[in-house]
Structures are given as structure tokens and as C-alpha cells.
N, C-alpha and C positions, 0 to 999 in steps of 0.2 A: 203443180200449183203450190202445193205446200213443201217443195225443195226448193222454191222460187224465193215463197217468204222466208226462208233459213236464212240462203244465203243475203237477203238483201239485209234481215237485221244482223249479220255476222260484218258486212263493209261496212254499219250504221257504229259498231261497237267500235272495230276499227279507228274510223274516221274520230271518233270522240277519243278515244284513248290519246292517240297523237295530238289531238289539240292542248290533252293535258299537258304531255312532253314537250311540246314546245310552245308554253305559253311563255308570254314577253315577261323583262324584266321589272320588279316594282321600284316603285316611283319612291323616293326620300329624302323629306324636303327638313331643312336646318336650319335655326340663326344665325349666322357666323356674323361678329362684327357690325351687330344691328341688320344686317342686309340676310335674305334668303338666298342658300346655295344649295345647288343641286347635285345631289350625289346618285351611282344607281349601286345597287344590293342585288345581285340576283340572288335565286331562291338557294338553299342548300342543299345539299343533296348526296348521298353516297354515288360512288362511281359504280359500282356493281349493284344499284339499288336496294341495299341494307340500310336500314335508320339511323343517324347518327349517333343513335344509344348504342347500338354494335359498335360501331365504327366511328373513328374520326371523319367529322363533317366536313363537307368539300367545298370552297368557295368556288361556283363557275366563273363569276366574274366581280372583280369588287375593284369600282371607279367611283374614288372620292376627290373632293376638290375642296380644300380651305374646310374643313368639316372640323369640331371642334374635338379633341383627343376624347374628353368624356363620353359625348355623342357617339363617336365609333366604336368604345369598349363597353356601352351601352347597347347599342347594333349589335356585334357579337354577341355578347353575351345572350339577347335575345332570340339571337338566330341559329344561335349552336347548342345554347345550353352548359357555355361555359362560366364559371363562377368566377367573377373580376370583381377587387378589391384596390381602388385605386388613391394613392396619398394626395396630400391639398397641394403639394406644392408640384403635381405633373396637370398642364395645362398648355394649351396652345393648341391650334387648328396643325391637320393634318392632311397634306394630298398624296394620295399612294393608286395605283392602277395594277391591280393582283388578276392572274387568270387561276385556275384549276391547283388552288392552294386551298392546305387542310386550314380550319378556321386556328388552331392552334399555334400550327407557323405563322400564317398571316398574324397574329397577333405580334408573336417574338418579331417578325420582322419589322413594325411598326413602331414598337417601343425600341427598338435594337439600332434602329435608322434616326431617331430623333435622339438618344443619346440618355434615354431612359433607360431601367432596369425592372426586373423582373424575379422574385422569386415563387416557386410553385409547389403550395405546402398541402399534401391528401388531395383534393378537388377544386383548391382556391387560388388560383393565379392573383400576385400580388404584386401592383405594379407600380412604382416608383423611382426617384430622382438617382443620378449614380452618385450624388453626396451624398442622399440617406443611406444608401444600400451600402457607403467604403466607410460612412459611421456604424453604420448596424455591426457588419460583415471583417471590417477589417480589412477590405483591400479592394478592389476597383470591380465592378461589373465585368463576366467574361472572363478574370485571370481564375486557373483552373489550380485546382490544390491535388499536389502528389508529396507521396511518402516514398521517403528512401532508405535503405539501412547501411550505413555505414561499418563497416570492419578495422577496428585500430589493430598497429603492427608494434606500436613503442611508445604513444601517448596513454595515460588515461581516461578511459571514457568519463570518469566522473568530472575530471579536469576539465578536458573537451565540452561536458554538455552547460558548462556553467559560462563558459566564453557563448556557445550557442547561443543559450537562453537573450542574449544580451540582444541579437541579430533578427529571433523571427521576428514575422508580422503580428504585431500585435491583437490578442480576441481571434487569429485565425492558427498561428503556426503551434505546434507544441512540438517537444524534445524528451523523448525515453532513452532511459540507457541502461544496460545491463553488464555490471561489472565482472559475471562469471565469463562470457564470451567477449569482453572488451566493445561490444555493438554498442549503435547509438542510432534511434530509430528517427528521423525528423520526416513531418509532416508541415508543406508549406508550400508558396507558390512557386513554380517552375523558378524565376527569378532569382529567389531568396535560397533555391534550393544549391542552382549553380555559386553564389556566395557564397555559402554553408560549406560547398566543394569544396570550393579554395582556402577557405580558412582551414579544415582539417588538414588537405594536402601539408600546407605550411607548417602546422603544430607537429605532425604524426611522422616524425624526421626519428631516425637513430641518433641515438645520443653518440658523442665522439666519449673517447675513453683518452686517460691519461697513464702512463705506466714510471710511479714515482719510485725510482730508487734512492735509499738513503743510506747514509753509512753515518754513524755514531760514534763519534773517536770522543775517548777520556785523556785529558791532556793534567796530570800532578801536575803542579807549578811547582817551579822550584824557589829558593828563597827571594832571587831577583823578579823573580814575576809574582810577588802575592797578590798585586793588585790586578792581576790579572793579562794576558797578550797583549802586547805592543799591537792592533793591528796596521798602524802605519806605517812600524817599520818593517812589518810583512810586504806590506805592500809594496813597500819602495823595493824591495830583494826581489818580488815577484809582479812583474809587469803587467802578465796578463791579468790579475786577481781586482777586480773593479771595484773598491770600496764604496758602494751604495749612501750607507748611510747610519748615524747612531742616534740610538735614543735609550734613555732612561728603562729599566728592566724594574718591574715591579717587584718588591720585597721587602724586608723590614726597613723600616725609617730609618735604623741606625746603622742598616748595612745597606751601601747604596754601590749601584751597580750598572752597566752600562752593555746595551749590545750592539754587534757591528751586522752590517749584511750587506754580504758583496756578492757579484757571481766571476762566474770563469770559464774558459772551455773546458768539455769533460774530461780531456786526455790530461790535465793539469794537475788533475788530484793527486798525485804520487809524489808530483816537485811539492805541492803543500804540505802533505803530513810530513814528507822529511823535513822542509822549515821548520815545522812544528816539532820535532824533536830538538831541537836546540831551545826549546823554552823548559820543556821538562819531559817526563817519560810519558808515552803517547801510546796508548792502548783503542783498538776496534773493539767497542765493547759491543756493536749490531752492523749487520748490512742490510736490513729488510727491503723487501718489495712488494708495491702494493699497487694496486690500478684503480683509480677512482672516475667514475664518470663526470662528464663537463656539468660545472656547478652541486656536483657533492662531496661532501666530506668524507678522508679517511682519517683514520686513528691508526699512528702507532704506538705501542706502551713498549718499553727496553724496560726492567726494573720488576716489581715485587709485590703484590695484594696484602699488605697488611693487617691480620684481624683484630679484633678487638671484640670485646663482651658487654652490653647494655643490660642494665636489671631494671625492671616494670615492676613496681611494687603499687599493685589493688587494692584498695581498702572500701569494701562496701558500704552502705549504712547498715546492711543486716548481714550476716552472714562472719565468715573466715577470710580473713586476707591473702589475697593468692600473691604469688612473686614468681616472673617471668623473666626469664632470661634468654635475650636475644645476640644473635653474632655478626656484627657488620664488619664489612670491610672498607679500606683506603688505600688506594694504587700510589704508588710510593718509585720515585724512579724519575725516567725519563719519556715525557709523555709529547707528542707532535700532531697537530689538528692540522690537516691541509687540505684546501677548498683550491680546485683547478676552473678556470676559465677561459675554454679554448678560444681565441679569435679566428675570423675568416684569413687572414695573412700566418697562421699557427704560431703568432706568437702568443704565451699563457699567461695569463694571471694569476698568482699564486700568492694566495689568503692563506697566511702561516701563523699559528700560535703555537712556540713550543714552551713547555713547561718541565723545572727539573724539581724536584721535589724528594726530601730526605725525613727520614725520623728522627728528633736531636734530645727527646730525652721523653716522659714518660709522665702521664697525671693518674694518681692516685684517687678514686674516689670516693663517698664514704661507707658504700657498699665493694669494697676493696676490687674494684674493676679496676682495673688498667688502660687508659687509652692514650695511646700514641699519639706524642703532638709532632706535626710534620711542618716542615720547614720549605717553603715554596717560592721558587723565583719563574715567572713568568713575562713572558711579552708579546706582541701581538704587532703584524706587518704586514704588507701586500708589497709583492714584487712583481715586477712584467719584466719575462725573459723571455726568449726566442727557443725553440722546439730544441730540443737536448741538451743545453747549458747548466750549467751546475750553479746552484746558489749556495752560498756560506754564510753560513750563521754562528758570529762565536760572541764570548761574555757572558754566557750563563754559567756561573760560577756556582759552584757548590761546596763548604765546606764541612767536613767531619771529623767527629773526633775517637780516635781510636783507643782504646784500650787493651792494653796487655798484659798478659801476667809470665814470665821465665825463672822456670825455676828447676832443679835438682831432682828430677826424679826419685821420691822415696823419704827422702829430708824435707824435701819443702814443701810435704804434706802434713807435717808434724805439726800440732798445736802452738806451739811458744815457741819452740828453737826453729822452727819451719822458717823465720822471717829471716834468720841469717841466711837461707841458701836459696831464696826466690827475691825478685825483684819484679815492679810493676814499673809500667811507662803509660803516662797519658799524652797522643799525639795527636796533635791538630792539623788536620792536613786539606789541601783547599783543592780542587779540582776544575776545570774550564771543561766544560762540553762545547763541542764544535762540531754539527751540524754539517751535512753536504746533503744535497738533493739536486736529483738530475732528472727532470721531466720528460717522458718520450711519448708521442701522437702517437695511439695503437689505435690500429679499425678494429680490435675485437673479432675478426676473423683469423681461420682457422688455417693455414699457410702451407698447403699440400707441395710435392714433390715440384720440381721444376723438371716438364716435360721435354726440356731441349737437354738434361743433364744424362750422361752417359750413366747404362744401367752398369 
């Protein structure tokens, strides 16, 4: 009898328990649009039966119809226990029919389907228009933000990050760079970041290089040339020799002066200098070789550092007067600045200033320093030639005056009677510099053995 009553309140527990597990869905009723609409909410509930304080809460079934967006992120949040923060300007009825969704998706997917946005900051799901969120945020709901590190080969990073700066998204993207490793660190959206690509690809190029030879010839003029080379009638003797072009050469007011600039093929150079020995006698005073990269300057100097001594005299209001003496220099000679710009077809541009420059006598100061007054004629030109052609540059004239003294060994060191057996000469003598340069397209690589050539 009393195993009877056991078992019968043991089906009685039973039978109650499952009526809890399957009690019907609750009823949830709306305004939408003045009119009442019916939605259903079932209960929530973990899948393995854990409270949703453990666990994300499970929707069994959530069938809404025209139901107003506040009203369902009102529903949630009441029925999960999630914290929703929603802006004034997300509104409008919502119909969605979700089965066995955690209440957190179902949310994302609700705001994510009507074209709203979401961010989710500690406990507070915060949900809003995707204008607010690409004003807030800086770029559209859903684009994902990656970082990449770039590696330069030939650009500068510092260079590189300031063309960057110009590109990301703004309030989202930023640009680090570290000039000991040449890296450049960009964080930004996928989109911005394949740009970002392409624009380094483009910059982060080897420079081309240029391989200028020059040669320096000092041409005396002889009495028929003081004014300097014919070069027309050069030209007319020498066919290939292409007279460019003249212009005024900068120098004193009263001596006025004129250069020419032509080009020629390389192999040419031999038939010119001997033309140029019939003007006067014709010395190589340089051959230098220099490689300059596309768009920078090289310097060559032919000629001499001239010093000279500056005195600093200190006078404090208290104290002894100090007097300092400094020693600068002035490059004195023949001096050539050339700026190469390779084109895609190799033919170069060639940004030329040469400058010739002399000592012509000497200023006395009133602290008996010395300084050298220097005598400079300069000019300044761009040429576009074709990859190994030779340009010519003549009319920079120089003139000096020479001083000598010949005299009698032993007599003509005498005080008084010395003057009968020495003689002094002052001679004026004028010189033309003539210029050649012959630019040659080097890769800058390192030109190993030819594997077909017999060892």
C-alpha cells in the first residue's frame, strides 16, 4: 500500500514537471500605426538548462509582425537581460521570424537587416543609424579595420608616410613609421589598405642612375681668338657638332661674355679637340667620372681651395677683449653642378651650371688679413639628349695675369746692380674652357662573368 502511494506521487511529479516544459507561448500585444499587432515571444531559455546569467539566452521562437523596433529592443532586453541603448533617429516597425537564436544574434541580426548599426561597449549594446555610426566611427558599419607593415627597398619611410597620411580614412586609419628599419606600419580598412598597396608599390621603385663622363679641356686663345671661339665656324668644319644654343654668361658688367651648347655623337670627340687646336693650344686639364642618381645632383670641382684668415675681435662691457681668428676657404677653379632626369624612352635631361672662377688680386684688411677676391663667370642650362651623346659647352672664358721674373743667377740677386741682369714680364693671358659630357643609363648592378664565354 505504501509502495503504491510512492509510486503514484512520483507520475503526479512527473506529469507536473512536463507541463512546465511545455507550456504554450506568451501572448504580446503592440501599437503599431494606431492599430494593435500581434507578435509571439516565447520563453527563454538555455539549451542545456543553465540560466542565462551562465549562458547566452536562447530564443525558441521569436515571430514578430510590423512590431515597432523600440518595442522589440524593449522585448529583448527584458527577456535576456541585455542592456540596449538605442539613438532617436532608429525607428520603424519590424517583421522577423527567428527559431532557436541566442538573444544576442537575434538582435545583430535585426539591426544588421534593416540597415542599422550597432556598437557593443562593456554590457551596453548601442544601437544606431549607419550615418551616425560613419560620422562617429569614420567609415561604414561592418568594414573591418586591419593593420599591415610594410617593408621599403629604395623609398623613405618618412617620405612614404606623409603621401599616406593624405589617403587614410579619416578619425579611423593611422600611419607609423620607423626610419631605423625603413617600415611603415598602417592600420585601416581592407579597402584603403589595398590603395595604401599600390601607392607604395609605385613610389618604392630603384632609382635609375646615370654614369656622367666629363672631360675638361683648357683651350689659350691665341691673339685671333681673344674674343673668344668661333663656334659657328666650328660648326660649319664639323657637321655632326649640333649647335643648341647661346646665351649671355654671367660676370662683370664690363666684361661680357657668351656660351654655346651643342651636342654630338661620342666617338666625335677626337675630330673636335683637334679643331680646337687651331684656335690655340689645347690642354686636358680633367677626365672625371661621376654617377649621379635620376633627379640628383653631382659636383665636380677641377681647381684649388683657396684659404684665407678672418679676425673676430670681442670687446665686452666688462672684462678683456678677446681676438679670434678663423680660416675659411673658397674653391677657386672649375666647378660643374649636374642634375640628370632619366625619361621612360632614356632619353635625359641634363640641368647643367658650370662655373669657372679665378683669384685676380687680393684685399688687404685693417687687421692685415688677406682675402682673396675671386673672379667668376658662370651659367646655367637644361639640355635633353638621347642616352650616350656628348654635350658641349664652350665660352667660359677665363682670363689671367701672369707674372714673371728672369733673371742671372747670382747677379740678379744683388741689390742695385741686380736690375741690370733680371727682367720682369706682366702677361695677360685669356683661356676658354670647353666642357664635354657624355651621359650613360647604368642599372647600378654588379656585371658578373658571361656564362657562355670560354673559361
Amino acid at each position: 500500500m505504501a509502495d503504491g502511494r510512492k509510486q503514484m506521487i512520483f507520475r503526479l511529479f512527473l506529469i507536473l514537471a512536463a507541463s512546465f516544459a511545455w507550456a504554450g507561448p506568451m501572448e504580446a500585444m503592440t501599437d503599431v500605426d494606431g492599430g494593435l499587432e500581434e507578435g509571439k515571444f516565447e520563453r527563454l531559455q538555455s539549451s542545456d538548462g543553465i540560466g542565462w546569467s551562465d549562458r547566452p539566452a536562447v530564443l525558441d521562437v521569436l515571430d514578430l509582425k510590423k512590431m515597432d523596433i523600440l518595442d522589440v529592443l524593449r522585448l529583448i532586453s527584458q527577456k535576456s537581460g541585455l542592456n540596449i541603448v538605442a539613438s532617436n533617429d532608429v525607428k520603424g516597425p519590424v517583421t522577423v521570424f527567428l527559431k532557436n537564436v541566442a538573444a544576442e544574434d537575434a538582435l545583430k541580426i535585426i539591426v544588421e537587416t534593416y540597415g542599422w548599426a550597432y556598437v557593443q561597449n562593456a554590457h551596453v549594446m548601442r544601437i544606431m543609424t549607419d550615418k551616425e555610426y560613419k560620422e562617429k566611427y569614420g567609415c561604414r558599419f561592418g568594414q573591418s579595420i586591419m593593420t599591415e607593415i610594410f617593408t621599403l627597398s629604395y623609398a623613405k619611410a618618412e617620405a612614404i608616410s606623409s603621401k599616406i597620411l593624405e589617403m587614410i580614412t579619416p578619425s579611423l586609419g593611422a600611419v607609423k613609421f620607423d626610419g631605423r628599419s625603413n617600415r611603415i606600419l598602417v592600420s585601416d580598412t581592407a579597402e584603403k589598405i589595398d590603395e595604401i598597396r599600390s601607392l607604395i608599390e609605385a613610389f618604392d621603385q630603384k632609382d635609375r642612375e646615370v654614369l656622367i663622363e666629363a672631360k675638361i679641356v683648357q683651350v689659350v686663345l691665341s691673339d685671333d681668338y681673344k674674343l673668344g671661339i668661333d663656334w659657328e665656324a666650328v660648326v660649319a668644319d664639323i657637321h655632326s657638332l649640333n649647335l643648341k644654343s647661346n646665351f649671355r654668361i654671367s660676370r662683370d658688367a664690363l666684361k661680357k661674355g657668351e656660351m654655346s651648347v651643342g651636342t654630338m655623337p661620342a666617338d666625335e670627340y677626337a675630330v673636335l679637340v683637334e679643331a680646337l687646336q687651331t684656335v690655340g693650344q689645347t690642354e686636358i686639364l680633367s677626365s672625371p667620372r661621376v654617377a649621379a642618381i635620376n633627379n640628383k645632383e653631382a659636383k665636380i670641382l677641377v681647381g684649388s681651395t683657396q684659404p684665407y684668415v678672418t679676425t673676430t675681435i670681442t670687446t665686452p662691457s666688462s672684462g678683456p677683449t678677446t681676438t679670434a681668428e678663423s680660416v675659411s676657404f673658397i674653391e677657386v677653379g672649375v666647378k660643374l653642378f649636374v642634375t640628370p632626369t632619366i625619361h621612360e624612352d632614356d632619353f635625359i635631361t641634363m640641368a647643367i651650371r658650370p662655373e669657372v672662377s679665378s683669384v685676380v688680386g687680393n684685399l688687404t684688411t685693417s687687421n692685415n688679413n688677406t682675402i682673396p677676391v675671386v673672379e667668376t663667370s658662370e651659367a646655367e642650362t637644361t639640355v635633353l639628349v638621347q642616352n650616350e651623346a656628348t654635350i658641349v659647352i664652350g665660352g667660359l672664358i677665363k682670363e689671367e695675369r701672369i707674372k714673371s721674373v728672369d733673371k742671372i743667377p747670382l747677379l740678379g740677386g744683388l741689390p742695385v746692380l741686380g736690375a741690370a741682369f733680371r727682367r720682369k714680364s706682366d702677361v695677360t693671358r685669356k683661356t676658354e674652357i670647353v666642357i664635354f659630357l657624355t651621359p650613360k643609363i647604368v642599372s647600378g648592378e654588379m656585371q658578373g662573368p658571361d656564362p657562355s664565354a670560354p673559361l
